[in-house]
C-alpha positions in Angstrom: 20.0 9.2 149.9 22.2 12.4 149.4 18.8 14.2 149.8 18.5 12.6 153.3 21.8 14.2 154.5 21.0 17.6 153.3 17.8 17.7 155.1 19.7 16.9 158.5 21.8 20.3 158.3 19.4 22.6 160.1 19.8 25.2 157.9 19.1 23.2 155.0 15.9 22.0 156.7 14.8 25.7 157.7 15.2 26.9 154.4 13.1 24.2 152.9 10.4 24.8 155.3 10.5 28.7 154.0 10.3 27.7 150.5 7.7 25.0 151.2 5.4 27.9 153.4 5.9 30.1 150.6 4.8 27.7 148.0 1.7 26.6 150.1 0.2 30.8 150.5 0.9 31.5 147.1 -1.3 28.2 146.4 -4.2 29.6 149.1 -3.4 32.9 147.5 -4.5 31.9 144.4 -7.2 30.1 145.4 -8.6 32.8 146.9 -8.5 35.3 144.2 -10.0 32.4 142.0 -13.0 32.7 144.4 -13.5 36.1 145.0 -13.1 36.5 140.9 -15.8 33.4 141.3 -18.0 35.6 143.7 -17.8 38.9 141.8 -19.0 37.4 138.7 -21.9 36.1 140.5 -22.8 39.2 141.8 -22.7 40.9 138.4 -25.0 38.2 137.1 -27.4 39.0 139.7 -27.5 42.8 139.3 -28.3 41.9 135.8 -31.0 39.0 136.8 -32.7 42.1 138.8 -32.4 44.8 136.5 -34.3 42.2 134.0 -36.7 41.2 136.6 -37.6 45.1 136.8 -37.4 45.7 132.9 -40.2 42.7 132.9 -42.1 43.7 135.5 -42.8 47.5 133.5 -44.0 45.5 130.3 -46.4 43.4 133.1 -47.5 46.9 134.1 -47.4 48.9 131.0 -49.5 46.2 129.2 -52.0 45.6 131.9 -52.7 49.5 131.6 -53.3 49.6 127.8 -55.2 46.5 128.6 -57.5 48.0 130.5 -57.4 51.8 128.5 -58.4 50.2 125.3 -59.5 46.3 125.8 -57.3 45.3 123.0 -54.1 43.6 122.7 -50.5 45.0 121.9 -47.7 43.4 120.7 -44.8 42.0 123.1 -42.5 43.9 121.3 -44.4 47.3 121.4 -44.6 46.6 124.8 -41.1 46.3 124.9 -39.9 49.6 123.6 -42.4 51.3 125.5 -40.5 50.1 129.1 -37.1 50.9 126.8 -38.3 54.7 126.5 -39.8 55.0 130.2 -35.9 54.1 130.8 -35.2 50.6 131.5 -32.9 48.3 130.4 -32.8 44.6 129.4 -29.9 42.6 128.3 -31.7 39.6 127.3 -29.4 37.5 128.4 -32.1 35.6 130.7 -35.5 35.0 128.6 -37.0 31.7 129.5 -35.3 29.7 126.4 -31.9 30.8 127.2 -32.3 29.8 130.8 -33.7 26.4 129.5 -30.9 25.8 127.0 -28.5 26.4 129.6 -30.3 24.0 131.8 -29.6 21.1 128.6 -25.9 22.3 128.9 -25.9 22.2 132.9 -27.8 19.6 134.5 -28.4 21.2 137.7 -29.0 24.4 136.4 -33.1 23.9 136.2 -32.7 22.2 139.5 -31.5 25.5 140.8 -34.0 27.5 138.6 -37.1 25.2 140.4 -35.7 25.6 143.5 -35.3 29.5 143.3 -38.9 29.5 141.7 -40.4 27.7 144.6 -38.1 29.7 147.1 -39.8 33.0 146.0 -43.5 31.2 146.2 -42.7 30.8 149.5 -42.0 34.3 150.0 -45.3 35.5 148.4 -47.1 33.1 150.2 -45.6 34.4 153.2 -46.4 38.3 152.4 -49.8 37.1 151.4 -49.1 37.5 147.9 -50.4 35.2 145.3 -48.3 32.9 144.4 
């Protein structure tokens, strides 16, 4: 009740509403830096995603050449260090059984990987690529 009679001086009342809009953007302050920290992350992961993407795409290409040179097969992992020493980089963090093992942790995670997968068939089908 005593509370009740301190919020009826007006000065009492104005400086609770200061603490109170203080309190409340410091909350949205955090919350914000908790999603751009969020957002930042996710754009690290995706530089790396593409950088892999690239580092996969030289094996593709540096085996389908010795394919055709010499009509036999190489090893992955020859294949590997050869797009290593032609200078690019993989960080392994996203082979197919990592991705899979993370969809067994995350539900919704091979959701979002068949959904990205049929996104980009799409897009080749649409550049007249094949799918």
């Amino acid at each position: 009740m005593k509370f009740v009679t301190y919020l009826a001086n007006p000065e009492v009342r104005e400086a609770a509403l200061a603490v109170l809009c203080s309190l409340i953007s410091a909350i949205c302050g955090v919350i914000a830096q908790y999603h751009r920290g969020k957002r930042r992350n996710t754009e690290r992961k995706l530089e790396l995603a593409l950088s892999d993407i690239a580092f996969l795409y030289a094996v593709v290409e540096r085996y389908g050449e010795f394919l055709a040179l010499h009509d036999l097969p190489k090893s992955k992992n020859a294949m590997y260090a050869q797009a290593r020493d032609d200078g690019f980089v993989w960080s392994e963090r996203f082979t197919p059984g990592r991705m899979a093992s993370r969809a067994g942790r995350r539900g919704n995670l091979g959701i979002e990987i068949r959904r990205m997968i049929a996104l980009y068939k799409a897009g080749a089908a649409s550049n007249g690529d094949a799918a």
